[in-house]
C-alpha positions in Angstrom: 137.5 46.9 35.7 139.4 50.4 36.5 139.0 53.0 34.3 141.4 54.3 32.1 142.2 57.3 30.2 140.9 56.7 27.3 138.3 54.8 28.9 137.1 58.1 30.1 137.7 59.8 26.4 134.9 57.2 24.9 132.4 56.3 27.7 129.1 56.2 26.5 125.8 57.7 28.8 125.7 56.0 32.0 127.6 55.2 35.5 131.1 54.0 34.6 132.7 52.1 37.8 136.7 52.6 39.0 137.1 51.5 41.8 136.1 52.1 46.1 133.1 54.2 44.7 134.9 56.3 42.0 132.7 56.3 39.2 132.2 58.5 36.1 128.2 59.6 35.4 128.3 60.6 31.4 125.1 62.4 30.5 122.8 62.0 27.2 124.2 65.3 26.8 127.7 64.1 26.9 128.2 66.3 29.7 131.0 64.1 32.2 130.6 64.4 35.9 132.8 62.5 38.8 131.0 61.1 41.8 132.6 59.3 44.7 129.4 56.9 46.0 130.2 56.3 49.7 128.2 54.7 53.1 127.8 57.2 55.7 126.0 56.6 58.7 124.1 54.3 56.8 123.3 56.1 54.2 124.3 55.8 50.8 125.5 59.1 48.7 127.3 60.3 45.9 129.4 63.1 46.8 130.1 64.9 43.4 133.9 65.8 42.6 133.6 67.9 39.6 133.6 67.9 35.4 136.0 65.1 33.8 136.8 68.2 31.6 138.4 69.8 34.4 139.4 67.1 36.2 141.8 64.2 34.9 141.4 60.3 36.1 144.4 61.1 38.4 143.3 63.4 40.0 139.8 62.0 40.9 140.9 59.3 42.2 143.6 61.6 44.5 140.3 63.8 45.2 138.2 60.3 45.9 141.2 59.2 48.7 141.3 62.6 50.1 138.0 62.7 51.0 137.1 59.5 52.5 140.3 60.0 54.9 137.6 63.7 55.9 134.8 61.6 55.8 136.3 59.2 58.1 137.2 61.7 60.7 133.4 63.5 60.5 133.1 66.4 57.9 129.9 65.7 55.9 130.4 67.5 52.4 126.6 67.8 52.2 125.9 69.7 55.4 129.1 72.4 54.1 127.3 72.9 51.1 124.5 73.3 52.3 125.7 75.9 55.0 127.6 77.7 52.3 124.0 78.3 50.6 122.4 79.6 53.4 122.0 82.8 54.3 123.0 84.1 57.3 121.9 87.4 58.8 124.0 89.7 61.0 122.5 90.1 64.6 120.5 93.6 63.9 118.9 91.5 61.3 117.9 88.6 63.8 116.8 90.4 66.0 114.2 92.1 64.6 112.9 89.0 62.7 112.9 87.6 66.1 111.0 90.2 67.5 108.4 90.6 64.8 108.2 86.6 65.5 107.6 86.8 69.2 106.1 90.0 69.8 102.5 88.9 69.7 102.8 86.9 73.1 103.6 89.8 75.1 101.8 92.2 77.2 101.3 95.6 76.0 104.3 97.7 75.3 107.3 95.3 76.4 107.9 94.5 72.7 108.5 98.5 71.9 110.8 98.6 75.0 112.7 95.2 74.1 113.5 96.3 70.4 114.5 100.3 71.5 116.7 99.0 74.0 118.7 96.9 71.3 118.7 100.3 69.1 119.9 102.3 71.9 122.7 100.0 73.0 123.3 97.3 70.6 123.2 97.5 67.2 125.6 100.0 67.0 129.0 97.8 68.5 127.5 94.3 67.3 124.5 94.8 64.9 126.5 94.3 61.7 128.0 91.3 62.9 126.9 87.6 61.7 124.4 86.0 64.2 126.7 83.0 64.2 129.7 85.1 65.2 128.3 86.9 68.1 130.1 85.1 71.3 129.9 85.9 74.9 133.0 88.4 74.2 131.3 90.1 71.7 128.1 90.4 74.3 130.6 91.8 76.4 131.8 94.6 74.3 128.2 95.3 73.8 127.0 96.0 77.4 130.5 97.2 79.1 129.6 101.2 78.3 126.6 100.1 80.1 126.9 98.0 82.5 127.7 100.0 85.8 125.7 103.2 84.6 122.2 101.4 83.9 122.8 98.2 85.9 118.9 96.7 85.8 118.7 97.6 81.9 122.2 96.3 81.1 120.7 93.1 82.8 117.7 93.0 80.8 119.6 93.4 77.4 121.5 90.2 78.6 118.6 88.5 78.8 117.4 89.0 75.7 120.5 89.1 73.5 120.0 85.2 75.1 116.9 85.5 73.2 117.9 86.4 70.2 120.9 83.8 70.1 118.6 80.8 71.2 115.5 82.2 68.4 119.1 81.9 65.9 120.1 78.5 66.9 115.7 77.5 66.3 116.3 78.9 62.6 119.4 77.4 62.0 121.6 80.4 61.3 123.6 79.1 64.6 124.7 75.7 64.3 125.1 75.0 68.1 123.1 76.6 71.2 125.4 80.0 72.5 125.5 79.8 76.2 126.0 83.7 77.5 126.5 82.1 81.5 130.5 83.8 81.5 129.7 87.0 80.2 129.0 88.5 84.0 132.5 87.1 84.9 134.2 89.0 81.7 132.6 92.2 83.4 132.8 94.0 86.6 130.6 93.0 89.8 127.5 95.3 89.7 126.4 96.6 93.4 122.9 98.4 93.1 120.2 98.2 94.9 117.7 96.4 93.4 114.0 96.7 93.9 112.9 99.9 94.9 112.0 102.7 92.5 113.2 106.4 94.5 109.7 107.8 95.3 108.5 111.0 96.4 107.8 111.8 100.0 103.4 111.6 100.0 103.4 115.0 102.1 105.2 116.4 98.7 102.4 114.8 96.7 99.5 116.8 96.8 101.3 120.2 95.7 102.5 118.0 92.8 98.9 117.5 92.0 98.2 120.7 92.4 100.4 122.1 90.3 99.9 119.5 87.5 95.8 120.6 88.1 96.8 124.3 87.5 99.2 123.5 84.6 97.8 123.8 81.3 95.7 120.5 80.4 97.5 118.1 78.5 97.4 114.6 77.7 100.7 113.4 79.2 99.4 115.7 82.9 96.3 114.2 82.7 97.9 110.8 82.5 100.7 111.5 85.3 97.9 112.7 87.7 95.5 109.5 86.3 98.6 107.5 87.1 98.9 108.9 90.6 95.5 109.1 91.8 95.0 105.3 91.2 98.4 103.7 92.1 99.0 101.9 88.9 101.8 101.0 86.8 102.9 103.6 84.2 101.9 101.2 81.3 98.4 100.6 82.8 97.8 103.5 82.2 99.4 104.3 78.9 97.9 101.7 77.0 94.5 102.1 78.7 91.6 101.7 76.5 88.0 103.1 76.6 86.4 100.1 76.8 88.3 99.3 79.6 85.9 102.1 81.5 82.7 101.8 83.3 82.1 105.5 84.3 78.6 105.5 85.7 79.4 102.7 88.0 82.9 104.3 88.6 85.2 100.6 87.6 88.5 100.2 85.6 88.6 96.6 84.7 92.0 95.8 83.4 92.4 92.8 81.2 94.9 90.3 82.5 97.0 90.2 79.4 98.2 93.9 80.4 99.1 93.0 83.9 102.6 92.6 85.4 101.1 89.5 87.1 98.9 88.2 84.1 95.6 88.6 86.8 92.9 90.9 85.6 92.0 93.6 88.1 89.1 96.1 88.8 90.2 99.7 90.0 87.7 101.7 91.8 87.5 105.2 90.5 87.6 108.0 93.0 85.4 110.7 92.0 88.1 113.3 90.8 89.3 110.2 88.5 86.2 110.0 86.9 85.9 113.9 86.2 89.1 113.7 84.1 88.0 110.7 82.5 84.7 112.4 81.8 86.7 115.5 80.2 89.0 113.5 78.4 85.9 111.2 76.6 84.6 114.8 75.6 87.6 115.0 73.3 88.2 111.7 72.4 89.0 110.5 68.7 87.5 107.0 69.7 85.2 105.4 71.5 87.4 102.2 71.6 90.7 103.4 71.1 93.1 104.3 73.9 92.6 107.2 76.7 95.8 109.0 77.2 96.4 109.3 73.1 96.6 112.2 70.8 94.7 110.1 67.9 93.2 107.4 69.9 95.5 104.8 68.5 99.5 105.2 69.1 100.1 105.5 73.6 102.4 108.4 74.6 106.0 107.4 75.2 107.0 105.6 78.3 109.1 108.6 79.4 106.4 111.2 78.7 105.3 111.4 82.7 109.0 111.2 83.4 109.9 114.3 81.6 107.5 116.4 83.0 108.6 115.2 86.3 112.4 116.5 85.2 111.3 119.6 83.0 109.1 120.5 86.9 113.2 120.4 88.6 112.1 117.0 90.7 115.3 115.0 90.0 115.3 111.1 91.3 112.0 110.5 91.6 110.4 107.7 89.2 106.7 107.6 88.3 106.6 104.1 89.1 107.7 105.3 92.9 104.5 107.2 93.6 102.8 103.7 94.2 105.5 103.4 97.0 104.2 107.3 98.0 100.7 105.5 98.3 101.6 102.6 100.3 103.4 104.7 102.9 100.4 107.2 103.0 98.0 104.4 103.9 100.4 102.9 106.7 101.4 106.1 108.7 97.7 108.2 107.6 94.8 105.5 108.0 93.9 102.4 109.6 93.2 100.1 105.9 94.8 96.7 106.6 98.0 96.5 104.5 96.0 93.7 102.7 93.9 96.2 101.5 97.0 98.7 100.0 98.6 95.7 98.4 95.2 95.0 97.0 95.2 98.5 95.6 98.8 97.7 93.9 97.5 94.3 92.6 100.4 93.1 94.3 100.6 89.1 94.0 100.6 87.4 97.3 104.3 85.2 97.8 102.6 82.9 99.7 100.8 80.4 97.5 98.9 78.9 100.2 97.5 82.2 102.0 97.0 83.4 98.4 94.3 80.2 98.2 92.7 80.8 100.6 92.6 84.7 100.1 89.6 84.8 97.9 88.1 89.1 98.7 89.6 91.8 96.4 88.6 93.8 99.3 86.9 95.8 96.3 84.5 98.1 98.6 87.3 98.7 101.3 89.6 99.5 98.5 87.0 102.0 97.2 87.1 104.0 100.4 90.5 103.9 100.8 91.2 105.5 97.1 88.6 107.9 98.1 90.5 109.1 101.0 93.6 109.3 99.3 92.2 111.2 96.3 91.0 114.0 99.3 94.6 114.1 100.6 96.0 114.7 97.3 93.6 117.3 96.7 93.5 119.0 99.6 94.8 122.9 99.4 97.2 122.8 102.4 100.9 120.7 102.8 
């Protein structure tokens, strides 16, 4: 039978039924609760609807109506509640959780550029916002200061705002997936040249060399001239550990893990190479810990060889474009097969089938030819 009011008043410990589900749970303590017990998606639950002190028959069973009719058309009370207790962090928050997360599976140094670049950019026009607010217009704001005066970072950032947004969705402080495909369309068309880092002319190289020789030694020359002589990558080099080195036999053997193309590969060290190796293990703080370091254990910045670049008045020119200044130098000055040059570069071959069937690392050709191009660089006359 339906309750009553003073049915309510007197109800001893136990479920007391109304009617449609409405019941009355009276605790030992006398304590008087009303639940609405309801089917939902097959699923039985008791949806609370607050103290009988507070809240009279009447109004329970008005509350009890009112909320099948939401529960009809799709809210689930226990999924608000339960969003209402979680905690959602604003997006400077995420990120960094998400970076501390996924830093461990990349190579060397992309997790120090991936975070600066949100600190540099981001944090400071979205960082404070929710995660679960950040839209594609707020991704917008974010990278329109940006996006036509440091196109191929601005892309980059994009990318891994994406990142962050889907690692949110993963942890459940975003409820649905964030799809970022109409921010390019909220900003304007971007029209550089992609690809090619602005190199030096190789006749201008070997003064460069000499006058980073002459300069007074320091680690970030030493790594700038390292970086040249062999035609790596300017993180090869920076996080370029002693162990790494076989100076006898004159071999660089670079783990795969800190590769652009996940391939380990073997550098053959030209002779002048190994003499500023030689030096620099003289005044290392490690026998294991990395070359171009003042304490063995933290690289130099990724802008270190760029600035004395700028602080020598050369304007334009990128470190990673001295590679290009290699490549040219063995086209137009020797008679090494490309293959061999692109060897040098650990360049990856686009052609999966020739790249099969390619098995050489032209190792001993590619020791001559950084031999020959370690005697142009040094050579007195330009």
């Amino acid at each position: 039978m339906a309750l009553t009011t003073l049915k309510v008043k007197n109800a001893k410990p136990g479920r007391h039924t109304d009617s449609r589900g409405l019941c009355l749970l009276v605790k030992d303590s006398g304590a008087r609760t009303w639940v609405l017990r309801m089917q939902r998606n097959g699923q039985r639950r008791d949806y609370g609807l607050g103290s009988a002190l507070d809240v009279s028959l009447a109004e329970a069973r008005e509350a009890a109506t009112a909320l099948r009719r939401r529960v009809r058309e799709g809210f689930d009370p226990v999924a608000e509640r339960r969003k209402a207790r979680k905690i959602v962090p604003n997006f400077e928050a995420a990120t960094r959780i998400c970076h501390e997360t996924l830093r461990e599976g990349w190579k060397g140094g992309h997790h120090a550029k991936w975070l600066s670049s949100f600190e540099k950019h981001v944090f400071l026009k979205i960082g404070k916002k929710p995660v679960d607010q950040v839209d594609s217009a707020c991704v917008v704001e974010a990278l329109a200061p940006i996006w036509l005066e440091i196109p191929e970072t601005a892309r980059r950032i994009l990318q891994r705002i994406s990142v962050v947004l889907d690692f949110a969705h993963v942890k459940g402080w975003v409820p649905e997936e964030v799809s970022l495909r109409s921010v390019r369309k909220g900003l304007p068309r971007q029209n550089d040249k992609r690809g090619h880092m602005a190199a030096m002319p190789y006749a201008e190289v070997p003064a460069l060399m000499q006058k980073l020789a002459g300069a007074s030694p320091t680690t970030g020359r030493d790594a700038l001239r390292f970086t040249i002589y062999n035609a790596v990558r300017s993180n090869e080099t920076r996080f370029a550990v002693w162990s790494e080195f076989d100076l006898d036999n004159g071999i660089w053997s670079i783990p795969g893990e800190r590769m652009k193309a996940r391939e380990a590969h073997i550098v053959p060290l030209s002779a002048p190479v190994v003499a500023l190796l030689r030096k620099r293990w003289n005044e290392r703080t490690s026998d294991t810990g990395l070359v171009f370091s003042h304490n063995g254990e933290k690289a130099i910045s990724d802008v270190t060889m760029t600035k004395l670049l700028r602080d020598d008045g050369i304007a334009g020119i990128t470190v990673h474009g001295f590679r290009s200044s290699f490549t040219d130098w063995a086209a137009e000055r020797t008679r090494f097969p490309k293959e061999v040059a692109d060897k040098v570069l650990a360049h990856k071959l686009p052609n999966k089938v020739e790249a099969a069937y390619r098995r050489t690392d032209f190792f001993d050709k590619r020791r001559s030819l950084m031999a020959r191009w370690a005697e142009y660089l040094d050579r007195t006359e330009t």
